[in-house]
N, C-alpha and C positions, 0 to 999 in steps of 0.2 A: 504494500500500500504506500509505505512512503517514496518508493520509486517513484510510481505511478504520481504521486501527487509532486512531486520533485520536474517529471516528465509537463505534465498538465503545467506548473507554473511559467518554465521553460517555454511551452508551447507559445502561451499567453501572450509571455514576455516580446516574444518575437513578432505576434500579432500586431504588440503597440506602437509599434515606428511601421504598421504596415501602407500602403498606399490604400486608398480605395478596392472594395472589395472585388475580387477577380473571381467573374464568375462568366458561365458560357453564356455570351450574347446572342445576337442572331446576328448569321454567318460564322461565328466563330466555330473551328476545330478543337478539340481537348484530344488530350493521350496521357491515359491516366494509369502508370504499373500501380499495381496495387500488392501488398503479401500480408498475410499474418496468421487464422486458425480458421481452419476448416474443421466441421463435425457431420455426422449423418442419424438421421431415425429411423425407424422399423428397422429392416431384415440389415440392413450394410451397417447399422449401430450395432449390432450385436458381434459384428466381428474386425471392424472397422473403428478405432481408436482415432481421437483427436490429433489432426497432426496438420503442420505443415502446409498453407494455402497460397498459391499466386497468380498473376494472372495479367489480365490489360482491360481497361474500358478505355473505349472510343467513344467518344462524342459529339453532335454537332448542331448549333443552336439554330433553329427555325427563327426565335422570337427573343427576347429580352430575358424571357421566363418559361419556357418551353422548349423545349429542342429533341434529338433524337440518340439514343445510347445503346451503344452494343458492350457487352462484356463476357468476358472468359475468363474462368478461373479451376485451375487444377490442383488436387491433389494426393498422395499417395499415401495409404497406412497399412500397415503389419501388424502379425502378432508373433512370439517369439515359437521359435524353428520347433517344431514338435513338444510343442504342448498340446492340451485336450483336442485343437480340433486340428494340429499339424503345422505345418508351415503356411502362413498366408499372404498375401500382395493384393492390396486392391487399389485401382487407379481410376481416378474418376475424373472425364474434363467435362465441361458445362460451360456451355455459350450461352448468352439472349439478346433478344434484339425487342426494345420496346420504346416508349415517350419516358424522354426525362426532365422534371421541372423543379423549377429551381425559383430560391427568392433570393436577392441582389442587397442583402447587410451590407455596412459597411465594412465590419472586422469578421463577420462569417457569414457562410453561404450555405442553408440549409437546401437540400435536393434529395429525390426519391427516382425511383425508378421502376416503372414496371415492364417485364416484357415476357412475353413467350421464349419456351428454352429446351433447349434439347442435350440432350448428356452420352456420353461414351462411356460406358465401362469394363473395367479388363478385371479378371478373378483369378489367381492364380493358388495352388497350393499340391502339396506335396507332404505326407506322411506314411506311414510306416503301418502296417495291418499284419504282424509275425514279424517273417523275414521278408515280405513283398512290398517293395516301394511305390506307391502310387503318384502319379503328376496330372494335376487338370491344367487348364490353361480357356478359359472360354472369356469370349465378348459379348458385349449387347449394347442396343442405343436405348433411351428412355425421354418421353417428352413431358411437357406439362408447366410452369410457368416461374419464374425468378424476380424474388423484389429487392430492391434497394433502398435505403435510407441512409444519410452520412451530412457530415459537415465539415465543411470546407474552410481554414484558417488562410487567408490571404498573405503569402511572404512577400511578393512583389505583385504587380497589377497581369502579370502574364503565368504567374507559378503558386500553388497552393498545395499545403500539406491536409491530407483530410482525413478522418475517421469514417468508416464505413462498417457497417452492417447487413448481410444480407441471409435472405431465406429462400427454398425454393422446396415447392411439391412436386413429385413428377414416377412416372409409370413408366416401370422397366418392364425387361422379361426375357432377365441373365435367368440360368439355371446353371445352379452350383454343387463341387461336390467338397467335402472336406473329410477330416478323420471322425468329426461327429455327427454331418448330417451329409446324406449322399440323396440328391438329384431335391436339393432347396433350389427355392424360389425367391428372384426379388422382383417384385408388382409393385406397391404403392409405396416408397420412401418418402424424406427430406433431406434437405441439408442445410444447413447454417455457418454462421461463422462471424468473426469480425475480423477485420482491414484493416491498414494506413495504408490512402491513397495519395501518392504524388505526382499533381495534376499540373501540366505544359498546357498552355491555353496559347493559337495561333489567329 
């Protein structure tokens, strides 16, 4: 916590000598990397641990306060090498393309984003049944839709660092096999996570 609140002051501090708040206008481009914690619900939560999230959103302003936003963000999680359900890898990337709006503070820039999304996933695992080593390896895509919320601290009138939030529900239909369940299903997940986004404005 007192990182965190050390972090936050830091942030602040930088905000206070900022110009005017740099937010996507109309006609403006944004490119925004973004990295920080991907998680997942139902069936890929239960063997799929928190880990490790990044990615890019593109941007590009229709209006002063509306515009249009695509993002991508990836991540990979394991469990350790033959335990209960064996060795596992799963890799999940997720794009969307939806309307992004935004309001033009002057020290932050509150913005959302909703859009239709579709996901890749890869399943990998390998365990031990006696002496017989078993290996899967299976893919599948999953659609269904991804939200954003975040805010955006102004460094200079063209560059922002920002906090982001996102969710998505979406409908696979990987079929998995492990050392504790052979021929699972993932149908209905989520995922989550939170970001720092640093956002180039053109």
């Amino acid at each position: 916590m007192r990182r965190l609140a050390v972090f936050s002051l830091a942030l602040l501090a930088l905000c206070g000598w900022a110009a005017p708040a740099a937010a996507i206008h109309e006609n403006d481009i944004a490119f925004a990397p973004h990295f920080g914690v991907a998680a997942f619900l139902g069936q890929p939560g239960k063997f799929a641990a928190p880990n490790f999230g990044y990615g890019l959103g593109i941007g590009y302003g229709t209006s002063n306060w509306l515009g249009v936003e695509a993002d991508v963000v990836y991540s990979q999680s394991g469990q350790v090498k033959y335990g209960n359900t064996g060795g596992i890898t799963f890799s999940h990337l997720s794009g969307g393309l939806g309307p992004r709006f935004n309001w033009n503070g002057r020290y932050v820039v509150p913005w959302a984003a909703v859009e239709a999304a579709g996901s890749f996933m890869e399943f990998k695992s390998d365990w031990f049944n006696g002496s017989a080593e078993h290996h899967t390896n299976e893919t599948a895509h999953a659609f269904g839709g991804l939200g954003f919320v975040g805010l955006d601290f102004p460094i200079h009138d063209e560059f922002t660092i920002g906090l982001a939030g996102f969710a998505s529900a979406q409908y696979g239909s990987l079929v998995f096999s492990d050392k504790a369940v052979i021929n699972g299903k993932i149908g209905v997940y989520g995922s989550c996570g939170a970001l720092i986004r640093l956002t180039l404005i053109f």
